[in-house]
FISENU-532627 format. One record per residue: x, y, z of N, C-alpha, C in turn. Coordinates in pm, 1 decimal. Atoms other than C-alpha are relative to their C-alpha. Layout:
N
{{X; Y; Z}; {X; Y; Z}; {X; Y; Z}}
...
END
This chain:
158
{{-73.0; -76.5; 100.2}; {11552.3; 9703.6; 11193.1}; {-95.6; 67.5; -98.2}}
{{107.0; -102.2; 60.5}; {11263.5; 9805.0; 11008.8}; {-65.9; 110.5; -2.3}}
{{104.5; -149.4; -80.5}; {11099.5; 10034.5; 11220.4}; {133.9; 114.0; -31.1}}
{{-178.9; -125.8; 2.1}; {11511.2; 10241.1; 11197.1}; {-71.7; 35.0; -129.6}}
{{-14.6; -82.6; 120.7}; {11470.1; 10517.1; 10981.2}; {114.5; 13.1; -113.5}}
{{-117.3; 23.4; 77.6}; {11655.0; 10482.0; 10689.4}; {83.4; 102.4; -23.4}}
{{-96.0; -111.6; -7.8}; {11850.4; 10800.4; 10733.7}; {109.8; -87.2; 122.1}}
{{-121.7; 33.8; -78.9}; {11991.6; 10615.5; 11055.5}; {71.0; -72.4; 0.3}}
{{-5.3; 106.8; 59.5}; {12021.9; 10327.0; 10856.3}; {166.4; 43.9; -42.6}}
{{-123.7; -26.4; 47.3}; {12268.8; 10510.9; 10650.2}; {100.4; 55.8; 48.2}}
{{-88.1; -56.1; -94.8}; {12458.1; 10669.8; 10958.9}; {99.2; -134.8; 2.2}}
{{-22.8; 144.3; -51.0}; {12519.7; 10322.5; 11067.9}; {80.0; -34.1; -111.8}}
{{-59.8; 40.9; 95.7}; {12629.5; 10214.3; 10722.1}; {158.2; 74.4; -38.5}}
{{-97.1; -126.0; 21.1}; {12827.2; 10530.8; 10673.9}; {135.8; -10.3; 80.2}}
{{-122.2; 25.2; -161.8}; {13041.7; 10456.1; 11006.9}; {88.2; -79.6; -64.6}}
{{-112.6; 88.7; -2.4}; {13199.0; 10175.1; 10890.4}; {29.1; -19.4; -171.6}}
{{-47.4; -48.9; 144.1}; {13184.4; 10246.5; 10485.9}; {155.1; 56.4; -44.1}}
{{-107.8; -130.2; -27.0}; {13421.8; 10523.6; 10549.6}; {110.1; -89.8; 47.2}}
{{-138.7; 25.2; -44.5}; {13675.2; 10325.5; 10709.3}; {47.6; -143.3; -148.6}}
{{-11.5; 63.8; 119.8}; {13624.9; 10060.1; 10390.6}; {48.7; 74.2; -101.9}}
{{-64.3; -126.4; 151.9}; {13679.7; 10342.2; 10117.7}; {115.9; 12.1; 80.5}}
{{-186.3; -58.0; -18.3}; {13995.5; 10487.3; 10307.5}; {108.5; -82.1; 24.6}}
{{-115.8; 143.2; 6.5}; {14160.1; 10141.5; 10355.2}; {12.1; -13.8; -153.5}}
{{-38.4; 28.1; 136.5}; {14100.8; 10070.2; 9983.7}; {68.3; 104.1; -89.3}}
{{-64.8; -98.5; 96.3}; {14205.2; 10415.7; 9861.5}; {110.0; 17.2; 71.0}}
{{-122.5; -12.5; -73.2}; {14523.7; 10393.9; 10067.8}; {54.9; -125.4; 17.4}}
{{-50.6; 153.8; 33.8}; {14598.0; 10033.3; 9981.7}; {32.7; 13.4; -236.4}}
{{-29.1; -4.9; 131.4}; {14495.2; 10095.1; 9554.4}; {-35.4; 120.5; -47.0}}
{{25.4; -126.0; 5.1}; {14391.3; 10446.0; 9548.1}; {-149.6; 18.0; -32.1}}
{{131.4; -58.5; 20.3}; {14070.2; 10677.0; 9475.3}; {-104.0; -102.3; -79.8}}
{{-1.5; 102.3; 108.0}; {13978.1; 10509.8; 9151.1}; {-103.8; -144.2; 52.0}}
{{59.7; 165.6; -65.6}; {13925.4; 10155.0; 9288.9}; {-55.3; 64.2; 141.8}}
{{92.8; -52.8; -158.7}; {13782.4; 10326.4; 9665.0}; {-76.9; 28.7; -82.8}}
{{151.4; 0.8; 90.2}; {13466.7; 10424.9; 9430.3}; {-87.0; -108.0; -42.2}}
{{6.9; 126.7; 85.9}; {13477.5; 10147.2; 9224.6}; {-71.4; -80.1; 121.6}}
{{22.4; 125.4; -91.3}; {13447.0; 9900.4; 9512.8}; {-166.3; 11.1; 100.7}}
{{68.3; -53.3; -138.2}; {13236.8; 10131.4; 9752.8}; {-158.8; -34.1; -72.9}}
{{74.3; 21.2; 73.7}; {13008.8; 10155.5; 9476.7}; {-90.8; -71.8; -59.1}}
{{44.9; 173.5; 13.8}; {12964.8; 9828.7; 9374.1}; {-96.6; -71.6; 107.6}}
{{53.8; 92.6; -140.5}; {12869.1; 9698.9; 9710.1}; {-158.6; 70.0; 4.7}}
{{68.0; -88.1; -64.3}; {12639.1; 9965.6; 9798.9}; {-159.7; -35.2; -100.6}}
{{107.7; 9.7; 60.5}; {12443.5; 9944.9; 9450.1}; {-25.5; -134.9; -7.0}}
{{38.7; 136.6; -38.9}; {12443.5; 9574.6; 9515.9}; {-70.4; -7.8; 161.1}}
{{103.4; -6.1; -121.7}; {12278.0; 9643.2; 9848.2}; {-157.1; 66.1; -49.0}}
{{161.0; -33.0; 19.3}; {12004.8; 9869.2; 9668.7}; {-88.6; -68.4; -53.6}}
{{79.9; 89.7; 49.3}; {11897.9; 9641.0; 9458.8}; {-64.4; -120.0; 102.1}}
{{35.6; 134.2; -105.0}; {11854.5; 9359.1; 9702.6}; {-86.5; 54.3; 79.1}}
{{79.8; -77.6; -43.2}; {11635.6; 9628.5; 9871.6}; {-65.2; -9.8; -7.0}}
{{93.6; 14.5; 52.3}; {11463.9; 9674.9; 9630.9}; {-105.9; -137.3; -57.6}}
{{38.9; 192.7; 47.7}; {11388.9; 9284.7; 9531.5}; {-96.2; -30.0; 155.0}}
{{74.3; 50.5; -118.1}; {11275.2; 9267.9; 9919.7}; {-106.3; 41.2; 23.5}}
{{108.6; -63.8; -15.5}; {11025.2; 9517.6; 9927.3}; {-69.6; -32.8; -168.2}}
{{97.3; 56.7; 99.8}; {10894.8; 9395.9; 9558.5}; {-75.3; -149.5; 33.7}}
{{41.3; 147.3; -30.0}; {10881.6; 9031.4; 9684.7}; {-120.1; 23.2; 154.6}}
{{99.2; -28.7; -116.6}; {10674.3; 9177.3; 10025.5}; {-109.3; 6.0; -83.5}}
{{100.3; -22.7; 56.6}; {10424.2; 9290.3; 9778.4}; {-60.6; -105.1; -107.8}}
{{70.4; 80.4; 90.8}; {10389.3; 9004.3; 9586.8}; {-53.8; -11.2; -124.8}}
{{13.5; 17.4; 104.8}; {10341.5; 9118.3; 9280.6}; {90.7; 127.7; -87.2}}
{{-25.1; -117.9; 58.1}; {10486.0; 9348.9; 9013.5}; {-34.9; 166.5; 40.9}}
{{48.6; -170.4; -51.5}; {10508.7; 9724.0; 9188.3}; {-20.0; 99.2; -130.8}}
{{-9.4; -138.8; 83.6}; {10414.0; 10027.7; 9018.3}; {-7.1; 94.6; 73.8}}
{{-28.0; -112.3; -90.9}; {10433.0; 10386.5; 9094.8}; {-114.5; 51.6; 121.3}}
{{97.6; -39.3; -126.9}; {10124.9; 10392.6; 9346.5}; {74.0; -94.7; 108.5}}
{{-77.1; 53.8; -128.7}; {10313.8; 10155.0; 9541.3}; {117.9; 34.2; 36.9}}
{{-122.2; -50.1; -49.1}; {10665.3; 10300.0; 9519.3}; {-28.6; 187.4; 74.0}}
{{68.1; -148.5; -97.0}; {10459.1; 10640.1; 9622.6}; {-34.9; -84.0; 125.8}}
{{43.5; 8.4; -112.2}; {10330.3; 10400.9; 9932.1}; {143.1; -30.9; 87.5}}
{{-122.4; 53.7; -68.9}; {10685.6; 10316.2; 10027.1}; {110.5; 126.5; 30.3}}
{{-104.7; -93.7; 7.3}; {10846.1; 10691.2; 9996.0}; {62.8; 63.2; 157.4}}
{{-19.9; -63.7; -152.5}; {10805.3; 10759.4; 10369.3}; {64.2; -86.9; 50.4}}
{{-126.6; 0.3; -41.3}; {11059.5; 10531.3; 10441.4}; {117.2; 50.4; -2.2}}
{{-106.0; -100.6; 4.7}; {11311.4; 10759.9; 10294.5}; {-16.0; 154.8; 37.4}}
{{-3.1; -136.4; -35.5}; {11151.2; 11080.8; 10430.5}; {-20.1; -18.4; 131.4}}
{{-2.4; 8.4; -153.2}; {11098.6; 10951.2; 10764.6}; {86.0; 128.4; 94.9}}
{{-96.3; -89.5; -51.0}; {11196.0; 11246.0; 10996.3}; {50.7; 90.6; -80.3}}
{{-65.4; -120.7; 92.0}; {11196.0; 11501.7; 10753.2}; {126.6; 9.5; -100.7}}
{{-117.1; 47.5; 85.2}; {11460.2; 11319.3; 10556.3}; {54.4; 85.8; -116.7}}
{{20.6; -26.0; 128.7}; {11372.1; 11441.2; 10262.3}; {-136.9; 134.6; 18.3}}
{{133.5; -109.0; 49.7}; {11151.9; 11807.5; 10190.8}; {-33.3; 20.9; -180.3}}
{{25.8; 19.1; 104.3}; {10984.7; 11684.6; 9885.7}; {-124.4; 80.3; -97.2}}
{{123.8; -54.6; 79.9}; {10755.6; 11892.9; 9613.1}; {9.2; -125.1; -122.7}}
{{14.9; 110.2; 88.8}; {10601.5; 11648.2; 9408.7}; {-112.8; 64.2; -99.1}}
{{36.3; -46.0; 51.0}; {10524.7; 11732.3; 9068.5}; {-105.5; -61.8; -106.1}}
{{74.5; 116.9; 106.1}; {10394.8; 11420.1; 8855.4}; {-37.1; -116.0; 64.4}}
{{14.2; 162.2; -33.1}; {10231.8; 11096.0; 8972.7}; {-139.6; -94.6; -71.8}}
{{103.0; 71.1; 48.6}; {10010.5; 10859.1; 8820.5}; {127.2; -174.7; -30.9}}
{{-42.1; 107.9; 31.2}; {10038.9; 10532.4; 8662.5}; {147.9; -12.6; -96.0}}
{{-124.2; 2.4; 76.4}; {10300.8; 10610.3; 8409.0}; {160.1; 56.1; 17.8}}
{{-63.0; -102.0; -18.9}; {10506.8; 10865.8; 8603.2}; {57.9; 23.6; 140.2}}
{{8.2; -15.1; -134.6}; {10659.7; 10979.3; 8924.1}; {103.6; 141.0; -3.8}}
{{-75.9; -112.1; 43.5}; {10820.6; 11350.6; 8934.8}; {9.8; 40.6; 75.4}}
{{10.3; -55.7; -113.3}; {10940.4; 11527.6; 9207.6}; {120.3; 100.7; 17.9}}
{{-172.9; -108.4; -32.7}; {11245.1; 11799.8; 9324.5}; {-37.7; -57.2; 160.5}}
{{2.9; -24.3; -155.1}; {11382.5; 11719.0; 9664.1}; {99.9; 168.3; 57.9}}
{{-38.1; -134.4; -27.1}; {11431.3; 12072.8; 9778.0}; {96.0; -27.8; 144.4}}
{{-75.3; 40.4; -107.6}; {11629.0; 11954.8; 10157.5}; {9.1; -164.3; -33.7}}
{{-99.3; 206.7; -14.5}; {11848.0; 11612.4; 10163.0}; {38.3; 12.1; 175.0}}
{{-44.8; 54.2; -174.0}; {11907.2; 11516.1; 10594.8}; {110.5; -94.1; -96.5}}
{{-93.6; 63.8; 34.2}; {12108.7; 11276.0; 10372.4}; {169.2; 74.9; -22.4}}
{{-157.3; -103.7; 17.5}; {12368.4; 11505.4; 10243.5}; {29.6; 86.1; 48.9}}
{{-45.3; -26.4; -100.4}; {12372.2; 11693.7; 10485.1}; {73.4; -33.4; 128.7}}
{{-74.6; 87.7; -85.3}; {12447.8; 11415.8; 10714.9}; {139.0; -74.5; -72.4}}
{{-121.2; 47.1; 65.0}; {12730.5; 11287.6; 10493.3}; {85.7; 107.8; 3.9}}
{{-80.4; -162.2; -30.5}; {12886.2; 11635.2; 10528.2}; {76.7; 31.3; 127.6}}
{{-9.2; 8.9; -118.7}; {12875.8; 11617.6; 10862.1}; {80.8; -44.9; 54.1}}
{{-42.3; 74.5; -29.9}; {13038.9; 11328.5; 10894.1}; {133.6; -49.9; -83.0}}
{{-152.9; -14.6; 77.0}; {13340.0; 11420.2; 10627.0}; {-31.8; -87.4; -107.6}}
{{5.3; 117.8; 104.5}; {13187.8; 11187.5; 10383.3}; {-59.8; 78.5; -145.7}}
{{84.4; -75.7; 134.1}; {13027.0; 11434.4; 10097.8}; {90.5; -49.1; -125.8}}
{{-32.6; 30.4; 94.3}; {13271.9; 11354.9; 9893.0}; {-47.7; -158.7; -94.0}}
{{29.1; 152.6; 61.0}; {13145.1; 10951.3; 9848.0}; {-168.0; 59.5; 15.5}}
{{102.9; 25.6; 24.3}; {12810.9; 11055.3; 9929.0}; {-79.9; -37.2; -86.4}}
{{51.2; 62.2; 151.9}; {12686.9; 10990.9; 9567.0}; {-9.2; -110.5; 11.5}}
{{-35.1; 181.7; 24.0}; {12818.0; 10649.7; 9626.7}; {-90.4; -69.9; 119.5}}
{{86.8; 73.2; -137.0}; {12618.2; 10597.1; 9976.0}; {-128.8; 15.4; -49.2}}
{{150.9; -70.8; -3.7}; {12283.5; 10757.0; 9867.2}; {-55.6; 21.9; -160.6}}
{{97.6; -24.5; 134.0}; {12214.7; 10901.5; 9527.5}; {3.0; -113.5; -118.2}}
{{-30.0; 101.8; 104.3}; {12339.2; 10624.6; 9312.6}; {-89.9; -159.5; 40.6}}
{{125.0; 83.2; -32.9}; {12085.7; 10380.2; 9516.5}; {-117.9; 43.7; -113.2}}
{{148.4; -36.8; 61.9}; {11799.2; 10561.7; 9363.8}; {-40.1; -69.9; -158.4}}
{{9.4; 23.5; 123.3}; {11840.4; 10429.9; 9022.3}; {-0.4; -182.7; 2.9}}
{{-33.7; 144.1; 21.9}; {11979.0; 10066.3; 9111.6}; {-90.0; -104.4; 125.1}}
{{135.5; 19.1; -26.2}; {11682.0; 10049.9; 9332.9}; {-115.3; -85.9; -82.0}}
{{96.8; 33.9; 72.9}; {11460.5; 10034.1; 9069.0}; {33.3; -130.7; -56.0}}
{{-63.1; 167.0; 49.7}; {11684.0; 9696.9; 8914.0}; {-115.1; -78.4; 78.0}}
{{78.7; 105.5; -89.6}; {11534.9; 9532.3; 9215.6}; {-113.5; -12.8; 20.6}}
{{142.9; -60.6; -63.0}; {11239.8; 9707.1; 9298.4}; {-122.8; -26.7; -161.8}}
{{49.5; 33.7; 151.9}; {11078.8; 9667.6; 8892.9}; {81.5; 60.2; -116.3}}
{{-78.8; 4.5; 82.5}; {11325.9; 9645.7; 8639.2}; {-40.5; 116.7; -108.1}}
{{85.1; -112.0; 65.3}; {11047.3; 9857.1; 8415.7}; {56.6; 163.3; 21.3}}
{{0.7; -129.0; -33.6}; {11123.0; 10148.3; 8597.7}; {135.6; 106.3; -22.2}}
{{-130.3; -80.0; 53.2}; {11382.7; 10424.5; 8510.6}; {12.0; 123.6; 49.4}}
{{-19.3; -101.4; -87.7}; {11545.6; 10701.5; 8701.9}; {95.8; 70.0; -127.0}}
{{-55.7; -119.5; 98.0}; {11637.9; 11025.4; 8486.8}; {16.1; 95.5; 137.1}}
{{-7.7; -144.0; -116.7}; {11802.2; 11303.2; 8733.0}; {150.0; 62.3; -57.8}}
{{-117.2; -76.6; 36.1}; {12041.9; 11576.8; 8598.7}; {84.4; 81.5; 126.7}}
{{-40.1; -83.7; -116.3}; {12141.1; 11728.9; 8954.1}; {-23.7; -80.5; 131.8}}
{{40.5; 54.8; -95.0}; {12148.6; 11665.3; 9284.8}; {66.0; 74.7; 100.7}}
{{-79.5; -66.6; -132.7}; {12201.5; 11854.3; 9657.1}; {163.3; -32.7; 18.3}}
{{-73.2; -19.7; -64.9}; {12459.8; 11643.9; 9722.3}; {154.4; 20.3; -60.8}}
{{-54.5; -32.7; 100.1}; {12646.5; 11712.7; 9413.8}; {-7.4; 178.1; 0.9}}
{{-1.2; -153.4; -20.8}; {12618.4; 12096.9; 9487.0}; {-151.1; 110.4; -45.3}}
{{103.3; -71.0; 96.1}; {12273.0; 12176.6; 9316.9}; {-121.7; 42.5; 108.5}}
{{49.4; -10.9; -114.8}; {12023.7; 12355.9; 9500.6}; {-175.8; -97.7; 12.8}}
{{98.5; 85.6; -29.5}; {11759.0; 12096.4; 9436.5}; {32.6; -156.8; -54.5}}
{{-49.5; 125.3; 69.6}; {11770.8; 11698.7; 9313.2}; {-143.4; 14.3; -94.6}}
{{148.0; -6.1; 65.8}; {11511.7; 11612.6; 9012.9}; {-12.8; -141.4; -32.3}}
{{46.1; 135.5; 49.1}; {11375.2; 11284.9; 8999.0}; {-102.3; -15.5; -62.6}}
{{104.6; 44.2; 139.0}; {11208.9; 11206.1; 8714.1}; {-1.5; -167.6; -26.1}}
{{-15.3; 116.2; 44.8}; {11127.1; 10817.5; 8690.5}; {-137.2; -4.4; -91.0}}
{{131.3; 38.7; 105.3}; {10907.7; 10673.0; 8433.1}; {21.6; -186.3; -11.5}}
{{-5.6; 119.5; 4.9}; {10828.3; 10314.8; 8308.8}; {86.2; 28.9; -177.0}}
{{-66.3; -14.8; 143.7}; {11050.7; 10225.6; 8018.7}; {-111.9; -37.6; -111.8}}
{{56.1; 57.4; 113.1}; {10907.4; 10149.8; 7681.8}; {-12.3; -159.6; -11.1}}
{{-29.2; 171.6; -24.3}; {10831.0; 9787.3; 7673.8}; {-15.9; -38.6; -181.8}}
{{-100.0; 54.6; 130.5}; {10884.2; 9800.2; 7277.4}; {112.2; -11.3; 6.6}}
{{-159.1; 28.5; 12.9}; {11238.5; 9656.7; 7258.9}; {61.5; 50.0; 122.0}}
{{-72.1; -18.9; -131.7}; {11323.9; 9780.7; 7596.3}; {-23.8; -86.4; 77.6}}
END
């Protein structure tokens, strides 16, 4: 399962998601189908992320979440310009999503947010709590690029 690209990852997931959201939104409606789909999903990223922090054995930072990105671009997943990286920073536009495109595909664009972009943030929970995802847009939200901007939080009072 490792070696699976995590695009096919989320095919796979997607298959039987879809029939979870449209039972729950046709049992308690839209509303709660989010709610639920949601829940699960960002409770899967995190746990993700906790697995690949605990592989590494110690507190990640952004040279290591840069060594881990080609699991999500695997196969051209992702056509990424990357604008910021160092120790404090990680900045990038993904100019092509295979993700939301493939959720499109597959009649799902409308949850896609809930399969894919809403990982990216609850990721980081797992992956180093430190870390913080700022993004005002996103492909699969209609925009013609996504902007991920993470940084490390302030560790005064944060």
């Amino acid at each position: 399962m490792n070696d699976m690209p995590i695009l096919q990852r989320r095919r796979i997931e997607a298959q039987l998601l879809k029939h979870v959201y449209e039972t729950i939104e046709r049992r308690s409606g839209t509303e709660e189908a989010r709610a639920v789909v949601g829940e699960a999903v960002s409770r899967a990223a995190i746990e993700h992320g906790k697995a690949l922090a605990d592989d590494l054995g110690r507190e990640p930072g952004f040279e290591d979440f840069r060594a881990i990105m080609p699991l999500w671009t695997k196969g051209d997943a992702l056509k990424i310009d990357m604008i910021a990286a160092d120790e404090t920073k990680l900045e990038f536009d993904v100019k092509r999503c295979l993700y939301a495109e493939m959720y499109k595909e597959m009649g799902l664009g409308h949850i896609g947010d809930l399969l894919s972009c809403n990982r990216d943030g609850d990721f980081c929970i797992g992956y180093n709590p430190k870390m913080e995802l700022s993004r005002t847009q996103t492909i699969m939200k209609g925009a013609d690029r996504c902007n991920f901007r993470y940084s490390m939080k302030n560790e005064k009072g944060d």
